[in-house]
N, C-alpha and C positions, 0 to 999 in steps of 0.2 A: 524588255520583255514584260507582255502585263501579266498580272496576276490571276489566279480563279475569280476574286472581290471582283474587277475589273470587268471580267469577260463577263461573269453572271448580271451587272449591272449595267452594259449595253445591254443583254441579249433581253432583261427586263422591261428596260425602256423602251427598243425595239415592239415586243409583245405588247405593250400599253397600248400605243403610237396604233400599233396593227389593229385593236380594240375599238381604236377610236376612229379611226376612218371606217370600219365594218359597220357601223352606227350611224354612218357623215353620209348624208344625200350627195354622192358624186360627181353628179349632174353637171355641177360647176365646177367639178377641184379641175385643175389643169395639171398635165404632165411636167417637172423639173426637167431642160434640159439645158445643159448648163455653155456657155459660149466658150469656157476653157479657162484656167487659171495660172498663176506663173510656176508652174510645175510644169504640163501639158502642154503649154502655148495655146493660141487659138486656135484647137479645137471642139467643135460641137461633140457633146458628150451625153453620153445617162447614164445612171449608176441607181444597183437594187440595192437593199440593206445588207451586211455585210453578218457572216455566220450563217443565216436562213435562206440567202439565195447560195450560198459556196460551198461546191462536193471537197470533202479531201481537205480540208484547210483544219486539221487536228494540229498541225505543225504551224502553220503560217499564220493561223489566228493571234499566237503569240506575240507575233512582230508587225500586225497589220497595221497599216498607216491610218488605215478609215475607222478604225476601232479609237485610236486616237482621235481624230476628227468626231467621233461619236461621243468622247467625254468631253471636249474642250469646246462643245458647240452643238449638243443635244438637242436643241431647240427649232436649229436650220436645218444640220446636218443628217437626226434622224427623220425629221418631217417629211424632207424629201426625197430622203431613199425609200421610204413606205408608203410615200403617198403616190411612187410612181411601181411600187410592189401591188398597192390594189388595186391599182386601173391596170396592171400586166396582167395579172390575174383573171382578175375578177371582170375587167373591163375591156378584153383586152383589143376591141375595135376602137374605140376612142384612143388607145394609148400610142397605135402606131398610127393612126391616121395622124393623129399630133405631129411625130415621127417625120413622116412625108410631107406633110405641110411645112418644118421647120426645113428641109433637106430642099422641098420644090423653091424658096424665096432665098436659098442660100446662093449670093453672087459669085463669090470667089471665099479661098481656103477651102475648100471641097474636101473635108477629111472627116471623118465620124468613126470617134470608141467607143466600143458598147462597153460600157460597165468596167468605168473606171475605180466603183468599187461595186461589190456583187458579182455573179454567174449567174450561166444560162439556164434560167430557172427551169423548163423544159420543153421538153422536143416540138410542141406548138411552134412554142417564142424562139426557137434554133429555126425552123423553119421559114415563119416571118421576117427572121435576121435574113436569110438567103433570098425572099421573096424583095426584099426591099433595095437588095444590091444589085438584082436585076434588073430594076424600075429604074433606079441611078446610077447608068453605069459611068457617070463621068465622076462618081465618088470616091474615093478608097475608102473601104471600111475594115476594122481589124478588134478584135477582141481578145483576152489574154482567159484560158478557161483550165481549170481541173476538171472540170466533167467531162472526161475522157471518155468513160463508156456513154454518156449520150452521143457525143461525135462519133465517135465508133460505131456504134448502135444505126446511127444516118447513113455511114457510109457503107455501110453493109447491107443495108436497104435499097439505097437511091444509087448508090455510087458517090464517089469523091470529085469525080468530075459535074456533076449537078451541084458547085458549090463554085458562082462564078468567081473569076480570077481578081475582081475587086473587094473580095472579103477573105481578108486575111486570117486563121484563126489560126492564133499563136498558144503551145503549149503550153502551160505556166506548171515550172518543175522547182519542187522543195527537195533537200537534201532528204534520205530517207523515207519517200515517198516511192513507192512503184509507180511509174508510169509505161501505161501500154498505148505504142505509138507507131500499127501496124501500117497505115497511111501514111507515115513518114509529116508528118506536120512538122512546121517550122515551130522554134522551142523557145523558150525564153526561162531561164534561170537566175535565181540570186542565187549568188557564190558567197556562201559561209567564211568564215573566216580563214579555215581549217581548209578550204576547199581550192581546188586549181582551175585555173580558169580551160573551157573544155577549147578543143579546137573548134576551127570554124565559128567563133563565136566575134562577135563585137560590142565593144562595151555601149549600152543604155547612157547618153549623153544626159537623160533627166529632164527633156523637153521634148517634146512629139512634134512639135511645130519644125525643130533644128534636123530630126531624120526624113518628114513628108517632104520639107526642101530639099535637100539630098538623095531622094527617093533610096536612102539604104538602110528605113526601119522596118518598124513593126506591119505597115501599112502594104508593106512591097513582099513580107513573108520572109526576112533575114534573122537568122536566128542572133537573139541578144541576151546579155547579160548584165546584171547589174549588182554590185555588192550590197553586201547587208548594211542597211543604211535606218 
């Protein structure tokens, strides 16, 4: 569990980082997106900076994995979560055209996570996620998100069915957390210690590569579980 020292000292660095790209001629930075690591498998991936793009995470921030990846490697790890925060932002046609470009030369493993660390910063960037799973529908795409009321918010708008069936958008539930989940979205829980595992659930293998082979992950909409780890 980290501490306040901890989390105030990402959230600083992060603020720096965001300082210093607001100043950086753009023009040339290129969007991070990452080929996959031995966590993931080979999948294509992005990830926004962790605390500033995440609704809801007063509880999870304590245990976040990229929070740790932010002190043991500040130099890689938050570079490139901010530097693909200001071209989402700030830029944000260069950032998915990058997006689409990396997706159109992809030959085989067709599987893309949005924000393996970070959330759906907003309703724009939620909708460009849906607009780019239409363009590839030979993709699966899936994300793990707490901004429950932006999803909500969309499908109370557009509908639920205006979210084609290759983007998965998996719930991500903390112990102690309200989740409202009128759409019935597929969920994905860490089980606490303390905690039983719910039915209908299957346990998180720890590789995304090992469930898009099996098609019975996150990418196909089954609800999963993983302990606190």
């Amino acid at each position: 569990m980290f501490s306040r020292e901890s989390l105030k000292k990402v959230s600083d660095m992060i603020k720096e980082k965001i300082a210093f790209y607001m100043s950086t001629d753009m023009e040339n930075i290129k969007i991070c997106i990452s080929a996959g690591n031995r966590k993931i498998g080979r999948v294509l991936n992005v990830s926004l900076p962790p605390l500033f793009t995440c609704a809801n995470c007063s509880g999870c921030k304590n245990y976040c994995y990229d929070i740790k990846a932010c002190l043991q490697y500040p130099g890689t790890v938050i570079d490139a979560r901010v530097r693909n925060y200001i071209l989402a932002m700030y830029y944000p046609e260069k950032y998915f055209a990058e997006i689409r470009k990396k997706l159109s030369n992809r030959r085989k493993n067709k599987f893309f996570r949005w924000h393996v660390a970070g959330d759906i910063p907003s309703m724009e960037y939620f909708k460009e996620m849906i607009e780019i799973a239409k363009d590839f529908p030979g993709f699966r795409f899936w994300t793990y998100t707490k901004n429950y009321s932006l999803v909500n918010e969309y499908c109370n708008k557009y509908g639920k069915n205006t979210i084609p069936a290759n983007l998965s958008i998996m719930f991500s539930e903390w112990k102690g957390m309200p989740m409202v989940n009128p759409y019935n979205f597929p969920e994905f829980r860490c089980i606490m210690p303390d905690e039983k595992i719910p039915a209908g659930f299957t346990e998180c293998p720890g590789n995304c590569e090992k469930c898009t082979t099996g098609k019975s992950g996150c990418p196909y909409g089954k609800n999963k579980y993983v302990h606190l780890h």
